[in-house]
N, C-alpha and C positions, 0 to 999 in steps of 0.2 A: 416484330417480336414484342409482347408485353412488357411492360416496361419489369414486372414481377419478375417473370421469366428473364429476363438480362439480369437481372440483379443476382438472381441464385446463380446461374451460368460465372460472372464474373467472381462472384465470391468464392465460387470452388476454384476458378483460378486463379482467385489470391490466397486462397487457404490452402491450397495441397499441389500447385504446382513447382517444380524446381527451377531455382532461381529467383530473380527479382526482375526483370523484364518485364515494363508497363505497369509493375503493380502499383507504385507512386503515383501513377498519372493515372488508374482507374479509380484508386480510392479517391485521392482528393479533386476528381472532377467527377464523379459520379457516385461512387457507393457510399459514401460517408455521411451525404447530404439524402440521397433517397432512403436511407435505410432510417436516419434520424425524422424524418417527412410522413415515413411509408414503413410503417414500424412492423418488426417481424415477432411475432414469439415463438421460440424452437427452444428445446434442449441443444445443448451445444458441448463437444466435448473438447476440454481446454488440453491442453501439453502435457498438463501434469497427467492426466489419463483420465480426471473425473470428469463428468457429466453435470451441468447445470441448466436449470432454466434460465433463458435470459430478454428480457424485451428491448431492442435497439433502437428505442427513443431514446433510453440513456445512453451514456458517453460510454462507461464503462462495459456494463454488457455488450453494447454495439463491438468494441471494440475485441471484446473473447469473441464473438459471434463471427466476427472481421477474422482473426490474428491466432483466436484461441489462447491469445495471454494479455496482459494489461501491464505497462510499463516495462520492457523488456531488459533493458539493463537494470532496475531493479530483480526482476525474475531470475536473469544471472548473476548476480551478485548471491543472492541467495543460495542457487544453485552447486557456486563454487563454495558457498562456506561452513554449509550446514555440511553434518558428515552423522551416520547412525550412532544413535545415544545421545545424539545434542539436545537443547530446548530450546523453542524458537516463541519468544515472547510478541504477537499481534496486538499492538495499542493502536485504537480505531481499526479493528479488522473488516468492519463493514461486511458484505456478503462472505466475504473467506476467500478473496481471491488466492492472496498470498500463506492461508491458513494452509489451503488445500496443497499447496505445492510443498510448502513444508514439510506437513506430513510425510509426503515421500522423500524427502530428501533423509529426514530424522530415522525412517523405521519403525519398526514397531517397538522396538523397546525405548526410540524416546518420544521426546513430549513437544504440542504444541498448546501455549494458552493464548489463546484467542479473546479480545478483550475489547466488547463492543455493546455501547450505550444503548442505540438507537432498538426497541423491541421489534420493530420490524425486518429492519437487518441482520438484528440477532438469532429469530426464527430463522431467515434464511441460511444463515449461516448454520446454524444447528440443523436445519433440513440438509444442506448438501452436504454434511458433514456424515451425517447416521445414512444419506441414503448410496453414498460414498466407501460406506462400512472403513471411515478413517477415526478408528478406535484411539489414535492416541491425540486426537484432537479435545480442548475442557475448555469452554466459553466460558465467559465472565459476562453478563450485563450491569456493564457499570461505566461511567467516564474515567480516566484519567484525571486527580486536578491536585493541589495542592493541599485539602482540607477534603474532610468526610461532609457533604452536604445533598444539595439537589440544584441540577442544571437546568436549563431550557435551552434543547436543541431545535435550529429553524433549519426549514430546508428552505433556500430562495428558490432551486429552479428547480421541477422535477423533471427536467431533459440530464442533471446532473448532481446523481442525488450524492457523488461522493464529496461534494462540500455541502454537505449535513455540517452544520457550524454552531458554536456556541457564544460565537459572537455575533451579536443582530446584525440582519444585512439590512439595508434599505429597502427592499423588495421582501416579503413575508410570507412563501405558497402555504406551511403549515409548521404546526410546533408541538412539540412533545418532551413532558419533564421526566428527569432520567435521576436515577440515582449516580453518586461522583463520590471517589473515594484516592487516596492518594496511590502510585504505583506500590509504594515500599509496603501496603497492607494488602494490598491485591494480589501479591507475586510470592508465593514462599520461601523461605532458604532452598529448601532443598531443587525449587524450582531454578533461582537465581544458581545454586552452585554448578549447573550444569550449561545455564544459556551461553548460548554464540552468539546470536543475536536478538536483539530487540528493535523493535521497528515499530517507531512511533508517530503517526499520520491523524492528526488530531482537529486538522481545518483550524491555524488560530489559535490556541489553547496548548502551544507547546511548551512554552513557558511554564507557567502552572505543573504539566503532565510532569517536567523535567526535575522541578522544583519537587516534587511527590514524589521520586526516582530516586533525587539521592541519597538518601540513608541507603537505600541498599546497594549503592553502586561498589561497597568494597569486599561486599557478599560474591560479586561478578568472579566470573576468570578472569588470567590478567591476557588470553588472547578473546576476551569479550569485544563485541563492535554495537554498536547503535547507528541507527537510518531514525535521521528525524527529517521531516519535512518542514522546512521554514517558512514561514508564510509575512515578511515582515508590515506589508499593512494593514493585515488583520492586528497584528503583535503592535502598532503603534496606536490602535484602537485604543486598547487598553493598558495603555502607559507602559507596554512592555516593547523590549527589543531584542534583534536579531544578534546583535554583538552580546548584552546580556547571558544570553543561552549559551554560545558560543564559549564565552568567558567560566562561563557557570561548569563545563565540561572539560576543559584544562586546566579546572584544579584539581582534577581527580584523573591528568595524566593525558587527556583521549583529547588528538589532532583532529581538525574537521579538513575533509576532503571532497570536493562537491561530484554528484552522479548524478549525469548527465539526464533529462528526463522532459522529453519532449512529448507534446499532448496531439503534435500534428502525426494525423494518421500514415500521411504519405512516407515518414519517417519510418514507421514500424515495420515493413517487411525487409531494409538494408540490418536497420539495427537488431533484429531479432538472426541475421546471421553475424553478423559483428561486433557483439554485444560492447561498449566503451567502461574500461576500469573506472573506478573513482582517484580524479588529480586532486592534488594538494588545494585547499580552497584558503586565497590570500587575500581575497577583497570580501568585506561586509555585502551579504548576501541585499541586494534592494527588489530583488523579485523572490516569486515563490521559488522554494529551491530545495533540492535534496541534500542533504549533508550526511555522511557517513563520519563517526567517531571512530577511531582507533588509537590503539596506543603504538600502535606502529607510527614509525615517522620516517616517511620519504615522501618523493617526487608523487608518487603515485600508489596506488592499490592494488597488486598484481592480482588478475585470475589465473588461478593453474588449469582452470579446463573451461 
């Protein structure tokens, strides 16, 4: 059998068969590696219901192309928290994975702003969004930062274009200047008085983004939650830190609790049935890592569904 032909054959039986049985030992001994090698382009329809193009040299698209979602205990966290009429605030939305999903959870009478530097990513994301007909989605192309100015975003690898970074890597594939503007001028009252969540994925530059954030953080509701992704050695790059950030967010109330978020693929068809809450996070994050704010404070982050 062509090696082509196994590849679609296995993928349909990691994408639509019941259960988990072998799907861990197919992806990460074979389909993970051929598909990043031996690159597909398909439209691909994710969980949420919409339909994207996607090419599976990237990590990302491979992995909707694989799974039909990307980060799945981030995708349930969402899931359980957004409820219709919310607003779900995307800093770094990149293609819209998470835009898209939102959108359904929100309805049509609420809001997603979607809030993404890179023009190319941007376009994408405005394509899957219009051709999606998900009307209550409004991109932003701008960065995140502390200060109204202009950035320069590097992509180092294009197998992994969602560390688009604004912090130089050693390795340089391509660069593009972006406009950057702080969050508290990008986000409106009437936006902020409704958000549930804001989720800010910025490669590096959380600090800044956070620092741009708070003037409006008392505009929030007080059941508002934040997902920031920490990234602490990009963040020592530039004289900034991971406790910083951290510190910077309990003054204004909101406990960090780390969710879990594993990039190996073999993980993704257990955890997409057994999605893991967000635990109490008590040690200074030293790897990249997801942190969820809340002003709740316990052991852990219940999902109700």
């Amino acid at each position: 059998m062509p090696a082509s032909v196994l590849a679609r054959t296995l993928r349909a039986y990691v994408r639509h068969a019941p259960g988990t049985l072998g799907k861990a030992q197919i992806v990460d001994r074979f389909l993970d590696d051929h598909l990043r090698t031996h690159p597909v382009h398909a439209a691909v329809r994710l969980r949420s219901g919409d339909t994207v193009p996607v090419t599976t040299s990237d990590v990302i698209q491979r992995f909707q192309y694989l799974f039909g979602e990307w980060e799945p205990n981030l995708s349930a966290f969402l899931r359980d928290r957004l409820r219709p009429e919310d607003t779900f605030i995307d800093v770094g939305a990149h293609r819209g994975a998470f835009s898209l999903l939102a959108s359904h959870a929100v309805g049509p009478h609420g809001r997603v702003v979607a809030i993404e530097p890179h023009p190319r990513f941007h376009d994408d994301l405005a394509t899957a969004a219009a051709a999606n007909r998900r009307t209550n989605i409004r991109t932003i192309r701008s960065a995140a930062s502390d200060s109204t100015g202009v950035l320069t975003l590097y992509v180092e690898d294009p197998s992994n274009l969602g560390h688009t970074t604004a912090v130089r890597p050693r390795h340089v594939h391509a660069t593009v200047e972006v406009p950057a503007a702080p969050l508290a001028d990008l986000i409106s009252r009437a936006d902020l008085a409704t958000t549930r969540v804001i989720k800010i994925d910025v490669e590096g530059t959380e600090a800044a983004a956070i620092r741009g954030l708070l003037p409006a953080l008392p505009y929030l509701r007080d059941d508002a939650e934040l997902v920031v992704e920490i990234t602490p050695r990009l963040l020592a790059k530039q004289g900034e830190s991971a406790d910083a950030v951290v510190a910077a967010l309990r003054e204004y109330g909101f406990h960090p609790y780390t969710l879990t978020n594993s990039y190996d693929p073999a993980t993704y068809p257990r955890t997409m049935r057994r999605p893991q809450p967000p635990t109490r996070c008590t040690t200074s994050p030293k790897d990249m890592t997801d942190l969820v704010f809340s002003r709740t404070d316990a052991d852990r982050l219940r999902l109700a569904r």
